[in-house]
C-alpha positions as a printed NumPy array, in Angstrom:
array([[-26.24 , -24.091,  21.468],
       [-27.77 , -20.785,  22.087],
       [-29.69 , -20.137,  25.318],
       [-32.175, -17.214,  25.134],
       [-33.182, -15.038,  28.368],
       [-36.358, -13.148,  28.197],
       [-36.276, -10.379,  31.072],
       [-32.783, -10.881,  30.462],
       [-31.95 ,  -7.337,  32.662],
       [-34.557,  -8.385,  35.341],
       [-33.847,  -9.629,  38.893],
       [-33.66 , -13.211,  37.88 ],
       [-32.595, -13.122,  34.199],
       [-29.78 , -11.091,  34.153],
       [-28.344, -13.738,  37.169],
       [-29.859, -16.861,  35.147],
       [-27.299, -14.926,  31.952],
       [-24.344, -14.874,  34.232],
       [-24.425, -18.618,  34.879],
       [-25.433, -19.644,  31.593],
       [-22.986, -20.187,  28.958],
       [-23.776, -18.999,  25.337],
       [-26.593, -16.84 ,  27.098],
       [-28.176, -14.247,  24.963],
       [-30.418, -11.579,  26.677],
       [-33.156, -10.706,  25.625],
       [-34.285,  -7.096,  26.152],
       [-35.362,  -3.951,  24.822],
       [-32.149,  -2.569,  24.765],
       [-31.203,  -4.492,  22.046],
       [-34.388,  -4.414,  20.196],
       [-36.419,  -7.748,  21.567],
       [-39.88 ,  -7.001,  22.025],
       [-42.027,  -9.817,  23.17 ],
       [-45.462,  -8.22 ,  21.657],
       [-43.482,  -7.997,  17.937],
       [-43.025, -11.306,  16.23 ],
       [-40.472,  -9.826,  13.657],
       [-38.232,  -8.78 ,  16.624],
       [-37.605, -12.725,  18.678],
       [-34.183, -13.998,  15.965],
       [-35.139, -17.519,  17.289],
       [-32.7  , -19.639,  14.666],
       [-29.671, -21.265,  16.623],
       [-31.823, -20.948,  19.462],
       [-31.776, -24.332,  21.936],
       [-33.455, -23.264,  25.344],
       [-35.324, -20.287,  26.583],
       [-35.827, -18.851,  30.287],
       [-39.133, -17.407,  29.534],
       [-40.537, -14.592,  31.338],
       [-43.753, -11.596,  30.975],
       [-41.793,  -8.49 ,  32.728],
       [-45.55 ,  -6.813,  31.745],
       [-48.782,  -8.741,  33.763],
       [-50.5  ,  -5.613,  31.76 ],
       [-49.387,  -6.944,  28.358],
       [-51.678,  -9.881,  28.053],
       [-51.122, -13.543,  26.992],
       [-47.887, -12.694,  25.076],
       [-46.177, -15.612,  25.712],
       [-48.133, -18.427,  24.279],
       [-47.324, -17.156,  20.693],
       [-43.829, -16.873,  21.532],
       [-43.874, -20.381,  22.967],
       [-45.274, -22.247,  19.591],
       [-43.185, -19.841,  17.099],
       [-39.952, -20.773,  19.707],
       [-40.656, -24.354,  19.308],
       [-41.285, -24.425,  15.626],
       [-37.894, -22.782,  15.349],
       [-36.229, -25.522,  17.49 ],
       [-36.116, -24.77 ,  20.662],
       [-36.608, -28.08 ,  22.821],
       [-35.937, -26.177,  26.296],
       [-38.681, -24.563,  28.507],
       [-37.776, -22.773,  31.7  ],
       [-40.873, -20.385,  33.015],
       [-40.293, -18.254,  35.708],
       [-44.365, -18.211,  36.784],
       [-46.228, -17.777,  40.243],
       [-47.957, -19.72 ,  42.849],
       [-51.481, -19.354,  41.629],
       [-50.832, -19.219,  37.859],
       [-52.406, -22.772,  37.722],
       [-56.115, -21.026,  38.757],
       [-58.169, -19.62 ,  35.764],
       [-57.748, -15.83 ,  35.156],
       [-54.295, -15.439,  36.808],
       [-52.29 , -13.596,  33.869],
       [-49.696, -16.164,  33.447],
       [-52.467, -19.184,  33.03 ],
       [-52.074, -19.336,  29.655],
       [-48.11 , -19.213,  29.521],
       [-48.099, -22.145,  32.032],
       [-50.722, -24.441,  29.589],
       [-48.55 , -23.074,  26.664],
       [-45.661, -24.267,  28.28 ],
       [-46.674, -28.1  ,  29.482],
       [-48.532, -28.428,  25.641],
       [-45.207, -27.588,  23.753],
       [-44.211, -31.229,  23.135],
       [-40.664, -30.091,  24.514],
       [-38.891, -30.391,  27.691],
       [-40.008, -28.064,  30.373],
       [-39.597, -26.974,  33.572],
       [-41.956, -24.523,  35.972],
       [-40.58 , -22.074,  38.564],
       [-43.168, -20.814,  41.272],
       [-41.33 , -18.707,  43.599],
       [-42.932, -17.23 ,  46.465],
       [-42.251, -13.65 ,  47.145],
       [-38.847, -12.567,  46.042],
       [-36.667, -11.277,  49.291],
       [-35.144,  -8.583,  46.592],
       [-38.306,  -7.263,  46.23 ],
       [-36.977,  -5.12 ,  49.003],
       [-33.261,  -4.414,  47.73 ],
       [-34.147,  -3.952,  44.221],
       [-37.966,  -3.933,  43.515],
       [-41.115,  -2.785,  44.406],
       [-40.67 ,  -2.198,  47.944],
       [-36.903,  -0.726,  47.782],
       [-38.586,   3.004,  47.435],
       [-40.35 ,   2.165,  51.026],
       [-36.946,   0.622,  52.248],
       [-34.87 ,   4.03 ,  50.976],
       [-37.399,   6.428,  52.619],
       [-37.456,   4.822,  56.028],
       [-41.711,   3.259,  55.605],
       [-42.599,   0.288,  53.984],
       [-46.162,   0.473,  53.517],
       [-48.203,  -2.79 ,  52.577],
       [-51.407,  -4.388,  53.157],
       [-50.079,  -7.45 ,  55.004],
       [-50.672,  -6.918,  58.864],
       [-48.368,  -9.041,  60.593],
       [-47.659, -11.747,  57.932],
       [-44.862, -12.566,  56.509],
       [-43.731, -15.107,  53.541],
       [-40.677, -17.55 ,  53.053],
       [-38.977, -15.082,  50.722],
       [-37.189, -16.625,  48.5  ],
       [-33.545, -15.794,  47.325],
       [-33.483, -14.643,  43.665],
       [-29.564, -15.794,  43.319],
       [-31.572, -19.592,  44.821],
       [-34.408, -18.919,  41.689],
       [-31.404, -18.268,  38.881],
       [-29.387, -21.457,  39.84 ],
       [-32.572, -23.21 ,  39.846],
       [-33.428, -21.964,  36.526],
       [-29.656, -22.455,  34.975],
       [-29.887, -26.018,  35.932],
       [-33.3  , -26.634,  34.445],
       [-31.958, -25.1  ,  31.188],
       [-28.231, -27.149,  31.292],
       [-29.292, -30.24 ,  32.803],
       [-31.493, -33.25 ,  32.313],
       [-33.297, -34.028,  35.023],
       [-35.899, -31.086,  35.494],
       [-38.182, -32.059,  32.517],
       [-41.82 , -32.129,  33.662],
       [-40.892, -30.923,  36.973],
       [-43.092, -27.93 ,  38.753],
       [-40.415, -26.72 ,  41.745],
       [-41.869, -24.518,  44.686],
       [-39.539, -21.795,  45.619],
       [-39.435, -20.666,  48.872],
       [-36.982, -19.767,  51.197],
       [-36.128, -22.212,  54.555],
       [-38.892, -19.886,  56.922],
       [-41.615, -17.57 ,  56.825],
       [-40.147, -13.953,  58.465],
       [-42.415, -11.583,  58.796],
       [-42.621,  -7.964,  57.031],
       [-41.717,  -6.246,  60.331],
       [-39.048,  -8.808,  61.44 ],
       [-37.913,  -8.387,  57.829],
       [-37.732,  -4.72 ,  57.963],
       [-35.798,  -4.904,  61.58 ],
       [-33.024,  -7.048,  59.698],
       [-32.945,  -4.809,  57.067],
       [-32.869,  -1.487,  59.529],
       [-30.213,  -3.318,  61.643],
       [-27.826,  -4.261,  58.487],
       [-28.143,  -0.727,  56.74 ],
       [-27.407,   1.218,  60.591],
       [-30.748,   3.404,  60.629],
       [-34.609,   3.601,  61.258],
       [-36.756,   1.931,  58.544],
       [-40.55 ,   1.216,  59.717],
       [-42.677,  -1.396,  58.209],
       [-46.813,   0.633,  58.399],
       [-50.136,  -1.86 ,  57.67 ],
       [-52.126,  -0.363,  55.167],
       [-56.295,  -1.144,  54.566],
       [-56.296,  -3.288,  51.127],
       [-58.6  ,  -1.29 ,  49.231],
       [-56.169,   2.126,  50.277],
       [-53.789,   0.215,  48.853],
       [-55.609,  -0.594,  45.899],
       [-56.154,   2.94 ,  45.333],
       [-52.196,   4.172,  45.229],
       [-51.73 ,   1.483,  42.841],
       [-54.135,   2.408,  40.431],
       [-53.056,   6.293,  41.349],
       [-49.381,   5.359,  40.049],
       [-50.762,   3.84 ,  36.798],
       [-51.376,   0.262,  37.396],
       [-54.339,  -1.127,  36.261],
       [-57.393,  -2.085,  38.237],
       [-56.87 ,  -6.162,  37.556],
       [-53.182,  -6.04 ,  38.425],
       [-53.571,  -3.84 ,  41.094],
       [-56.484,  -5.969,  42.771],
       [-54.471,  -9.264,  41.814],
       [-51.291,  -8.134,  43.793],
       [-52.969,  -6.475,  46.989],
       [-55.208,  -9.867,  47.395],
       [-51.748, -11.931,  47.23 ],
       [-50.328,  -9.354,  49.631],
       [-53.827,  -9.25 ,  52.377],
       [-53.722, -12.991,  52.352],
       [-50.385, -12.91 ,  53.564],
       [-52.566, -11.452,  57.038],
       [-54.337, -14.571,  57.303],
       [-51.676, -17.02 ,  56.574],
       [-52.531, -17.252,  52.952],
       [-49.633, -18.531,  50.581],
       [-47.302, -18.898,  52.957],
       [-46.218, -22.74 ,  52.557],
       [-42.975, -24.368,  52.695],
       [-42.012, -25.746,  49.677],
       [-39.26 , -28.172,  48.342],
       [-38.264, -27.105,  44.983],
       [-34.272, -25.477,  46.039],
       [-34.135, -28.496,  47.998],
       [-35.374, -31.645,  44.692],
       [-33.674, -29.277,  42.17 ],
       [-30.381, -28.324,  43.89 ],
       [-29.7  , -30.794,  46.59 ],
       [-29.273, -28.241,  49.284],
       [-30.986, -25.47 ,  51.535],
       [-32.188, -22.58 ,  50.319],
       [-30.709, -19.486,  51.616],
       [-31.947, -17.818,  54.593],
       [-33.464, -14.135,  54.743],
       [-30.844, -13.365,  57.239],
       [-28.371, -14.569,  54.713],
       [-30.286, -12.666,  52.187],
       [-29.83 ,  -9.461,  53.887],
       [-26.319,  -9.353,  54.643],
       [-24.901, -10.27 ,  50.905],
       [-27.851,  -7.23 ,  49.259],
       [-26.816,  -3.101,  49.483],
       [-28.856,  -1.213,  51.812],
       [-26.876,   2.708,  50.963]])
C-alpha cells in the first residue's frame, strides 16, 4: 500500500510524508509533473494527498483524478480552499473531480496558513522588518500547517473521513498586527505590519509575474479580511482529530524567526 503526495516538498506535503508510512513524494525533483500524463507511475498506488502547487496551471487535477482512480487508487485527500465550492475559483473543478470519483474522499479547507509567515509568501516581509498587505486591521484564525498534515494523514490511514468536508482554522482570529507583534517579540527585533490600497497591491503582484486572475483572486481574499470576510471559526481539527487546534501563540514559538 503505496500512498502518493503531490506537493510532496510543500508546506503541508512534505509533513503529511513524514507521518505517512509507505509515502512517496511526488515532486519535480524526481521527475513528477502534474501537467505530463506519462510522468504520474500510478500502479501500486492506494491513496493520494492531492494538491495544485500552480493556481496558474489550470484544471490539472481532474485528469489526474480519473487516470488515479482507473489505476486503483480508492483514497482522496484534497488540500483545497474556502471558496473553491463557488464557480470560477481555480480549484472548482478539482473539488467536483474529487466528490464524482466513486472513491473515498476527504476535503481540506484551511483558512490562511500561520506559516505563510515563517515559510511562505509573507516570510520576505517578516525577514526585512515590513509586512505589507491589503488587510487593514483584520486578521484570520490561522491555521497550523503541522494541525492540516495530521488532519490529512488521518484522512488517508483511517476510515472515518470519507465524505467529510473539514474547516481548518485555528482556535481564534489574531490579527496581522497582533500577529506581527508575536512574531517581533519571539525573533528579539522590530518587524512592522504596513496596510496597503488593494489595487497597489494588485499591481506588485502582477509586477513580480503573477497573473492578473490570481493576483485579483488573492488580494480580494486578503481586503475581505478588512471587513470581517472569511474569518469563521470552524470545526474540522476539532471532528477529525478530537482535540484543539493549536494556537498562533503556540504557532510562533515552535517556527524559526533568524
Amino acid at each position: 500500500m503505496t500512498t502518493l503526495i503531490l506537493g510532496g516538498t510543500g508546506k503541508t506535503g512534505r509533513r503529511v510524508a513524514q507521518r505517512v508510512a509507505h509515502a512517496r513524494i511526488a515532486s519535480r525533483a524526481n521527475g513528477f509533473d502534474l501537467s505530463d500524463p506519462a510522468s504520474w507511475a500510478l500502479a501500486g498506488v492506494t491513496a493520494v494527498y492531492l494538491v495544485e502547487p500552480d493556481l496558474r496551471a489550470g484544471p490539472r487535477l481532474p485528469r489526474f483524478i480519473a487516470d488515479a482512480v482507473a489505476a486503483g487508487v480508492s483514497r482522496l485527500v484534497l488540500l483545497s480552499a474556502p471558496r473553491a465550492g463557488e464557480e470560477g475559483h481555480p480549484l472548482h473543478s478539482a473539488e467536483q473531480a474529487v466528490r464524482g470519483s466513486g472513491v473515498g474522499w476527504t476535503i481540506l479547507h484551511p483558512n490562511w496558513f500561520a506559516q505563510n509567515f515563517s515559510e511562505g509568501p509573507w516570510a520576505p516581509g517578516i525577514r526585512e522588518g515590513v509586512l505589507t498587505l491589503p488587510a487593514g486591521a483584520g486578521g484570520a484564525p490561522f491555521i497550523d500547517a503541522e494541525d492540516i498534515a495530521d488532519v490529512a494523514a488521518s484522512a488517508l490511514t483511517g476510515d472515518r473521513h470519507h465524505g467529510e468536508v473539514y474547516e481548518l482554522t485555528g482556535p481564534r482570529v489574531v490579527g496581522f498586527g497582533e500577529a506581527v507583534d508575536l512574531i517581533a517579540r519571539a525573533a528579539g527585533r522590530e518587524i512592522e505590519y504596513v496596510d496597503v490600497e488593494p489595487e497597489a497591491f494588485i499591481g506588485r503582484q502582477i509586477a513580480y509575474g503573477v497573473p492578473e486572475t490570481v493576483a485579483r483572486l488573492l488580494t480580494g481574499l486578503l481586503s475581505g479580511l478588512r471587513d470581517g470576510r472569511g474569518i469563521e471559526l470552524g470545526d474540522g481539527v476539532e471532528r477529525a482529530l478530537g482535540r484543539p487546534p493549536r494556537s498562533f501563540e503556540e504557532f510562533v514559538a515552535a517556527a524559526s524567526w533568524t
